[in-house]
PyMOL CGO cylinders between C-alpha atoms (Angstrom):
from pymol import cmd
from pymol.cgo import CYLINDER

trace = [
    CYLINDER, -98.61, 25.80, 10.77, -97.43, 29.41, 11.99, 0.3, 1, 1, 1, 1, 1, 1,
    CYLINDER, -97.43, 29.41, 11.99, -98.40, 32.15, 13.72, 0.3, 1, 1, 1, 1, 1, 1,
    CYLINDER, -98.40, 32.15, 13.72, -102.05, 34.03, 12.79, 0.3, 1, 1, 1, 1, 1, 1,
    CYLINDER, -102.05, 34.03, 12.79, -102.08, 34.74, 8.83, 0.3, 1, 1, 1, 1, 1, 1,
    CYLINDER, -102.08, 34.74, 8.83, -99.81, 32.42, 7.68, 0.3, 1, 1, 1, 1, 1, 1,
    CYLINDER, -99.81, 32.42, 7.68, -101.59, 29.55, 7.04, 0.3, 1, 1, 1, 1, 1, 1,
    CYLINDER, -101.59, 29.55, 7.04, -103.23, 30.75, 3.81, 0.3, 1, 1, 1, 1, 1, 1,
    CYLINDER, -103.23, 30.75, 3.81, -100.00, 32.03, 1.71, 0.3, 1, 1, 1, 1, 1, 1,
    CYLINDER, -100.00, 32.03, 1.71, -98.09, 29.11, 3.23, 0.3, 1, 1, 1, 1, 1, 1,
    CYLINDER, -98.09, 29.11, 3.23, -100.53, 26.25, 1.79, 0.3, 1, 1, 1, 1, 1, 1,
    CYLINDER, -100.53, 26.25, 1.79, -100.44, 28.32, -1.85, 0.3, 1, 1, 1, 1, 1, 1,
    CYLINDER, -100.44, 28.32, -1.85, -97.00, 28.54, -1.67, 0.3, 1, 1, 1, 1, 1, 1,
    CYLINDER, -97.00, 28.54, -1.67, -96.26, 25.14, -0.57, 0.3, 1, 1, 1, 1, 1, 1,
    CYLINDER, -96.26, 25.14, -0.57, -99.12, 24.05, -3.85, 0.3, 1, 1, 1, 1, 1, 1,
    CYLINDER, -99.12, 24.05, -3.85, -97.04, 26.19, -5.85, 0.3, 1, 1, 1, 1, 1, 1,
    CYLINDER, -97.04, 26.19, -5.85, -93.58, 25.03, -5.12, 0.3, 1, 1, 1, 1, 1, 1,
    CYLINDER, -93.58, 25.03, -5.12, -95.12, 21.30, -5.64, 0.3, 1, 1, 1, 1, 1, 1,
    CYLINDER, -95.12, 21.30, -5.64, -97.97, 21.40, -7.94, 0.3, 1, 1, 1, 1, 1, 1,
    CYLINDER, -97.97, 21.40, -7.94, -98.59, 17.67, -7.93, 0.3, 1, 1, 1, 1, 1, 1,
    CYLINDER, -98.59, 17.67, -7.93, -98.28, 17.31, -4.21, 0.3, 1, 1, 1, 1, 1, 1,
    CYLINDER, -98.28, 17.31, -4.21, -101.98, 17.77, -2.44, 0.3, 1, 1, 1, 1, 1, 1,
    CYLINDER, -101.98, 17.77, -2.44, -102.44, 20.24, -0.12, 0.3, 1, 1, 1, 1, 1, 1,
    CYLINDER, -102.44, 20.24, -0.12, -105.04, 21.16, 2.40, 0.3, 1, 1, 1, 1, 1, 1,
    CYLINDER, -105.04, 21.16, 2.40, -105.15, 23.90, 4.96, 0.3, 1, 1, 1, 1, 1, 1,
    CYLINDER, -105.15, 23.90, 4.96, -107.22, 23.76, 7.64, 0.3, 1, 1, 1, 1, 1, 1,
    CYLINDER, -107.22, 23.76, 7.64, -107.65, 27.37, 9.74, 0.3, 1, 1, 1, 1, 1, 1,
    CYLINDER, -107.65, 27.37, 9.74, -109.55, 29.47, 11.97, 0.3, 1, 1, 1, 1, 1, 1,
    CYLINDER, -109.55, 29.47, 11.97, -111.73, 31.87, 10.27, 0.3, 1, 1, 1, 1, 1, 1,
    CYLINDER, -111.73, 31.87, 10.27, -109.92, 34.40, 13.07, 0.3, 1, 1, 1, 1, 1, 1,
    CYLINDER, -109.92, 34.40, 13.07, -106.26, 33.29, 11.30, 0.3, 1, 1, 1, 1, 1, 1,
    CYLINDER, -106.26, 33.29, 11.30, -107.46, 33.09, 7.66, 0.3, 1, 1, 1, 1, 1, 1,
    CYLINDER, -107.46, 33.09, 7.66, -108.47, 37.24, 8.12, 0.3, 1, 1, 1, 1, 1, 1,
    CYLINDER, -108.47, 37.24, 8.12, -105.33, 38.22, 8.73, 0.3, 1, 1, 1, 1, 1, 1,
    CYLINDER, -105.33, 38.22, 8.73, -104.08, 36.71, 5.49, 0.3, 1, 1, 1, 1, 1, 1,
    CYLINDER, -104.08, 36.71, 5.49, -106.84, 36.32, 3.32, 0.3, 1, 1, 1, 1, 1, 1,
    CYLINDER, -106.84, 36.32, 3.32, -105.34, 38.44, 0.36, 0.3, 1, 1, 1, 1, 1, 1,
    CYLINDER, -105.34, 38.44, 0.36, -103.93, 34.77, -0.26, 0.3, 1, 1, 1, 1, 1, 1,
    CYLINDER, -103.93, 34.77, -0.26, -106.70, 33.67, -1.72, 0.3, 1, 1, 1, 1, 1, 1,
    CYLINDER, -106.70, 33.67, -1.72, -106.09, 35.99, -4.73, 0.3, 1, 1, 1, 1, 1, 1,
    CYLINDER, -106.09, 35.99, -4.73, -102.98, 34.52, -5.12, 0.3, 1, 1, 1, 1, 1, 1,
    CYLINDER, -102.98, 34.52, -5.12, -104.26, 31.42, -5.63, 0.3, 1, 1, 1, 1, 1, 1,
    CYLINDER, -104.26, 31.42, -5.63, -107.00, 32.14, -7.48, 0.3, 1, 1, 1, 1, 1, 1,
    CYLINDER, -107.00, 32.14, -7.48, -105.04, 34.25, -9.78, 0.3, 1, 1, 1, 1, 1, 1,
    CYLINDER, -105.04, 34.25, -9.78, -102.07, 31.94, -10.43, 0.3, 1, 1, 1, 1, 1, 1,
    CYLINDER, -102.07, 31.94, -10.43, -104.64, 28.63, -10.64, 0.3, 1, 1, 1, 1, 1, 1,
    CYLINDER, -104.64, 28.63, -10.64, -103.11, 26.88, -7.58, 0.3, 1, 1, 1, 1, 1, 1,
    CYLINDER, -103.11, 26.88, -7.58, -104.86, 23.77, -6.31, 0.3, 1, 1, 1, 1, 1, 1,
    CYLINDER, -104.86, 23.77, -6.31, -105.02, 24.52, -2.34, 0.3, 1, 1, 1, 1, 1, 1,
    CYLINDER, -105.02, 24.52, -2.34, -108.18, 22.96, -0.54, 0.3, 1, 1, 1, 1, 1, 1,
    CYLINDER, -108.18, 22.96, -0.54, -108.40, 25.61, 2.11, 0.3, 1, 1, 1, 1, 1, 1,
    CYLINDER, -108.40, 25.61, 2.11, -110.90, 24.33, 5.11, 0.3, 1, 1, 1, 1, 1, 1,
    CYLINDER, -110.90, 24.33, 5.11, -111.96, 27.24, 7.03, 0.3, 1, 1, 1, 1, 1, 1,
    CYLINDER, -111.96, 27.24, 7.03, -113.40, 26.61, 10.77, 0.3, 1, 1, 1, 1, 1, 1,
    CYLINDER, -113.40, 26.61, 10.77, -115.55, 29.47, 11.02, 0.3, 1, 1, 1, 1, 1, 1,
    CYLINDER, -115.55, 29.47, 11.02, -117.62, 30.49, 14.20, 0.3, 1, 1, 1, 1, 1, 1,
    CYLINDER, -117.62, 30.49, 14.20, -117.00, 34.38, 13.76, 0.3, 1, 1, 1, 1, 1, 1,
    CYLINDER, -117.00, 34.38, 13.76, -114.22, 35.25, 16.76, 0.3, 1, 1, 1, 1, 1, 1,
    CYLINDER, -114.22, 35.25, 16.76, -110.66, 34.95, 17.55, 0.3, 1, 1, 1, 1, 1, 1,
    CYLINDER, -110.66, 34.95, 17.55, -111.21, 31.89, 19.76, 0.3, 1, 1, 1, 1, 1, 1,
    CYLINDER, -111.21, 31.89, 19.76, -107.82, 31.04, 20.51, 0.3, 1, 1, 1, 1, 1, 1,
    CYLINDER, -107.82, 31.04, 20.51, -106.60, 34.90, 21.63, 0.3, 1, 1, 1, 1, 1, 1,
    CYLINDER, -106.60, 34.90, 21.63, -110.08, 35.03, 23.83, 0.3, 1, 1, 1, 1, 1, 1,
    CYLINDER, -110.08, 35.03, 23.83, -108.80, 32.32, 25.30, 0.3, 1, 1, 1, 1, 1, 1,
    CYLINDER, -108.80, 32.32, 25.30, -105.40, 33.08, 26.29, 0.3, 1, 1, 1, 1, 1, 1,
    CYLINDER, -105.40, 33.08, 26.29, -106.56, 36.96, 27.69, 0.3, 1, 1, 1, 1, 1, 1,
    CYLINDER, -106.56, 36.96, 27.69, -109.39, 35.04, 29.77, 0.3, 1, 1, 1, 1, 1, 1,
    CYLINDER, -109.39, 35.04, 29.77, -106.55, 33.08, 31.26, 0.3, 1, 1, 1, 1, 1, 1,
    CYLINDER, -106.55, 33.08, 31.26, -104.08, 35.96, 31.59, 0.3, 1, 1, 1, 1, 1, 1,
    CYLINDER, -104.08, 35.96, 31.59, -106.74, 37.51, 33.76, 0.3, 1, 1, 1, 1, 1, 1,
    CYLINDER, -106.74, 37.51, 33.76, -107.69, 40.26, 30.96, 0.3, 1, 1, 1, 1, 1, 1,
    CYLINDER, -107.69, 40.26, 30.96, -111.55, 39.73, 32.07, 0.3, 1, 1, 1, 1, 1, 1,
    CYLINDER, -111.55, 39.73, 32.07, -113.39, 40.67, 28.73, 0.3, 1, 1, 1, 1, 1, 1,
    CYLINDER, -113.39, 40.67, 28.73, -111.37, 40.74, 25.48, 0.3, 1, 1, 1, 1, 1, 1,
    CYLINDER, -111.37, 40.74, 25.48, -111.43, 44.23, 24.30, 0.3, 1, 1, 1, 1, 1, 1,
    CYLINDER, -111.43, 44.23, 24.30, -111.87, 42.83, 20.44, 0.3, 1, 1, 1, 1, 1, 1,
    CYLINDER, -111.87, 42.83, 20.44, -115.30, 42.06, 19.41, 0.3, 1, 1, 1, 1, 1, 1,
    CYLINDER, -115.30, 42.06, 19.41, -116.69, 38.88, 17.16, 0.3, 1, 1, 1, 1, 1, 1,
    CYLINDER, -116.69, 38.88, 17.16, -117.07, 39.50, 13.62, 0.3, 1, 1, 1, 1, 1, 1,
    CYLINDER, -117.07, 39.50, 13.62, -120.30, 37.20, 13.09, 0.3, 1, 1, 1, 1, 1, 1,
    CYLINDER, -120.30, 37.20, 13.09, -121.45, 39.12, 10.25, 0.3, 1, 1, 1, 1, 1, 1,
    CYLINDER, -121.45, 39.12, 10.25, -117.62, 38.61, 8.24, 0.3, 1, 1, 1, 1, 1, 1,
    CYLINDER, -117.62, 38.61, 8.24, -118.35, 35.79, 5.55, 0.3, 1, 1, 1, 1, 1, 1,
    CYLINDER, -118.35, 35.79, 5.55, -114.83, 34.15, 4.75, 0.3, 1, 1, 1, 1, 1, 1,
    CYLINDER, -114.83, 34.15, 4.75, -116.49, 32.62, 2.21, 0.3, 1, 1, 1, 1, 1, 1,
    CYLINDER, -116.49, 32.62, 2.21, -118.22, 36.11, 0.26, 0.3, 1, 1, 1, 1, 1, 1,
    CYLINDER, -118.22, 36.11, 0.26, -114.51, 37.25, 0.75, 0.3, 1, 1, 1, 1, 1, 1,
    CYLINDER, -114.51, 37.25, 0.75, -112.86, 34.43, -0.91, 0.3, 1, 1, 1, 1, 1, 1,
    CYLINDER, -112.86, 34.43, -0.91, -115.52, 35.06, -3.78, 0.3, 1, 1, 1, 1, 1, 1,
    CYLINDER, -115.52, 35.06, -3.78, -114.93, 38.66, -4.16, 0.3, 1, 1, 1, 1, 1, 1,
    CYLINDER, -114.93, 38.66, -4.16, -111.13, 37.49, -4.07, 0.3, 1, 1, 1, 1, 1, 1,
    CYLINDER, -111.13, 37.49, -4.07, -111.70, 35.68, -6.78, 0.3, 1, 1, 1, 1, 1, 1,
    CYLINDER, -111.70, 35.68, -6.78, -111.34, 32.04, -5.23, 0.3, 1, 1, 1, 1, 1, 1,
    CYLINDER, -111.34, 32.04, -5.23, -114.45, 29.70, -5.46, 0.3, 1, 1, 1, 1, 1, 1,
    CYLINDER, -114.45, 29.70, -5.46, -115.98, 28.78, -2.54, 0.3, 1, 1, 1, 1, 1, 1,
    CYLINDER, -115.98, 28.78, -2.54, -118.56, 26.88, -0.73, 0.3, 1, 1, 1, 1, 1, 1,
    CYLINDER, -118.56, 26.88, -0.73, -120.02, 27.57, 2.54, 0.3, 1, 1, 1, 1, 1, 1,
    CYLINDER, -120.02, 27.57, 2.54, -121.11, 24.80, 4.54, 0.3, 1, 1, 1, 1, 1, 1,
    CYLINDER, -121.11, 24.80, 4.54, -123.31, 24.18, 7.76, 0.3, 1, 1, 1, 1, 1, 1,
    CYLINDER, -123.31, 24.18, 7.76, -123.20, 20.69, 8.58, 0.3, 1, 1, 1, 1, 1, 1,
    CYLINDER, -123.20, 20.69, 8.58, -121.59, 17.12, 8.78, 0.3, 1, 1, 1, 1, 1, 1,
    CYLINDER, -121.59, 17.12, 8.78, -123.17, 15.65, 5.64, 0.3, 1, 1, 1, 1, 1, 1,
    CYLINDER, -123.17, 15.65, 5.64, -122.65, 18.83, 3.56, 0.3, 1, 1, 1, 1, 1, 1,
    CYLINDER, -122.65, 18.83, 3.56, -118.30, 18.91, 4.77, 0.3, 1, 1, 1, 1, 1, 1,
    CYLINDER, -118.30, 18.91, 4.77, -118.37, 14.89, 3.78, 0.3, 1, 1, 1, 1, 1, 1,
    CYLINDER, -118.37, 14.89, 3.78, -119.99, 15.44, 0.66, 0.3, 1, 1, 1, 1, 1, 1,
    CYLINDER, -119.99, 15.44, 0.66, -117.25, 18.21, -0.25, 0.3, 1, 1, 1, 1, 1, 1,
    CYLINDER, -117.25, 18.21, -0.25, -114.79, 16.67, 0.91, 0.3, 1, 1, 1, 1, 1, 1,
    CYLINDER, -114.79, 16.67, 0.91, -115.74, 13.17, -0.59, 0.3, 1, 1, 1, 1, 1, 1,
    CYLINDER, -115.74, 13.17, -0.59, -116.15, 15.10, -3.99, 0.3, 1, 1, 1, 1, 1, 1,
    CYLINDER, -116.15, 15.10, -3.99, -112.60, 17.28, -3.50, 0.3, 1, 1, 1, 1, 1, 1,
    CYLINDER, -112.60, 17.28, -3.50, -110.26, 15.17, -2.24, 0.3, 1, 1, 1, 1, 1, 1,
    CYLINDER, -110.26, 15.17, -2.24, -110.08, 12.00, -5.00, 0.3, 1, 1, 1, 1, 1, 1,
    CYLINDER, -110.08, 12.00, -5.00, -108.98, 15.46, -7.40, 0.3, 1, 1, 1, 1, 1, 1,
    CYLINDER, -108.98, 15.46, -7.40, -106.35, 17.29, -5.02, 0.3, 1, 1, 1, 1, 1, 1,
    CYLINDER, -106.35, 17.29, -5.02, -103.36, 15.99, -6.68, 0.3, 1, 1, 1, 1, 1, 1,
    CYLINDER, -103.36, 15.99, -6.68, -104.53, 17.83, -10.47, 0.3, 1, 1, 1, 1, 1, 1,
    CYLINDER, -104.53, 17.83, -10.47, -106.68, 20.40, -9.22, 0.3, 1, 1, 1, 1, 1, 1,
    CYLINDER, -106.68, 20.40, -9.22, -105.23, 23.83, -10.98, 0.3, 1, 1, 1, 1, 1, 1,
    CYLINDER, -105.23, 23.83, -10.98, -108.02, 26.27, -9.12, 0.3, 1, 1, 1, 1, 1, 1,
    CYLINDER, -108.02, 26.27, -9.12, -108.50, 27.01, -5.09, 0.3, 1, 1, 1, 1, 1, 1,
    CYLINDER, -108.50, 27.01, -5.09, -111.81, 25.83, -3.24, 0.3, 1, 1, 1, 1, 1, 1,
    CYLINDER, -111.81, 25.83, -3.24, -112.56, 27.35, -0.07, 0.3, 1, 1, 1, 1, 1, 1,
    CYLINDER, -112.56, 27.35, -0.07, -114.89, 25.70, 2.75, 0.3, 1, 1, 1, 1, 1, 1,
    CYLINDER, -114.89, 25.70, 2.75, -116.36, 27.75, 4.92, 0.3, 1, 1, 1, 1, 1, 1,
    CYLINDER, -116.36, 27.75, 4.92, -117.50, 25.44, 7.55, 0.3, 1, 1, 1, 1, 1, 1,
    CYLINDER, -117.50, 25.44, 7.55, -119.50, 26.85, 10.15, 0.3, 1, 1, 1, 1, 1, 1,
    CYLINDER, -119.50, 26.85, 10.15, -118.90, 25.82, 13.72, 0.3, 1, 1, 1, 1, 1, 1,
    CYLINDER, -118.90, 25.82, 13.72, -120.38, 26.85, 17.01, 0.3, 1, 1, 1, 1, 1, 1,
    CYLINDER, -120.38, 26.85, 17.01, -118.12, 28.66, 19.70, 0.3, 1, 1, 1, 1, 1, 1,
    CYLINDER, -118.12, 28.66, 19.70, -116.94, 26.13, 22.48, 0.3, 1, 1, 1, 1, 1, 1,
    CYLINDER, -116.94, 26.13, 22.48, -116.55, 28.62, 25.06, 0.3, 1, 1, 1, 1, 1, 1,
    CYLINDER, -116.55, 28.62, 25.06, -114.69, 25.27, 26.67, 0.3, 1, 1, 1, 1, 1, 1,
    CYLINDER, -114.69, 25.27, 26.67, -112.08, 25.58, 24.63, 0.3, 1, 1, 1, 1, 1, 1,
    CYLINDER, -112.08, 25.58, 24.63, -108.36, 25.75, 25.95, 0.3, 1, 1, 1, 1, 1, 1,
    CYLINDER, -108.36, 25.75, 25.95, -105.08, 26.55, 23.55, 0.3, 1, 1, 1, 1, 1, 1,
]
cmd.load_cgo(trace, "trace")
């Protein structure tokens, strides 16, 4: 998808223009912030979204591209303590928070087989670690 913060509204409004087409949107924990009002949205108007969120607490992608435009430290912090999945929750949108392989199988092996007629949002909050590694 888009730019940071549209990955969220996009995947309810896609659900919503379609409801019997499945949709999942898988995003940054960094991204889904910057949109996560969404989730209300969906919640609210019972929209069906499967919204996997990679979370490992920083804006991995824009600490990349600064290290490699010489910027040295990024001047914005991690946000380790920020629970994407207590925000969802107080949003309105169920959610599950989840902090392994088996556990993101399970979920997924119990979501998926009901995507098409699903009329509420789930959130995943997978946690994963920083791969300081990564390149965009």
């Amino acid at each position: 998808m888009g730019g940071l913060g549209f990955a969220l509204p996009a995947a309810a409004g896609l659900r919503m223009a379609d409801p019997r087409r499945p949709v999942v949107a898988v995003i940054g924990d960094g991204a889904a912030l910057y949109g996560i009002q969404a989730l209300w949205s969906a919640a609210h108007y019972g929209v069906g979204t499967l919204f996997v969120v990679l979370s490992n607490g920083r804006y991995a992608v824009m600490d990349r591209l600064a290290e490699a435009a010489g910027a040295g430290r990024v001047p914005w912090p991690p946000f380790t303590e920020v629970s994407v999945s207590g925000l969802a929750t107080a949003l309105g949108c169920p959610a599950r928070r989840i902090t392994g392989h088996t556990g993101l199988t399970a979920a997924l092996d119990e979501v998926i087989p009901s995507l098409a007629t699903r009329n509420h949002p789930l959130l995943l909050d997978v946690a994963v670690t920083p791969d300081p590694g990564f390149t965009p």
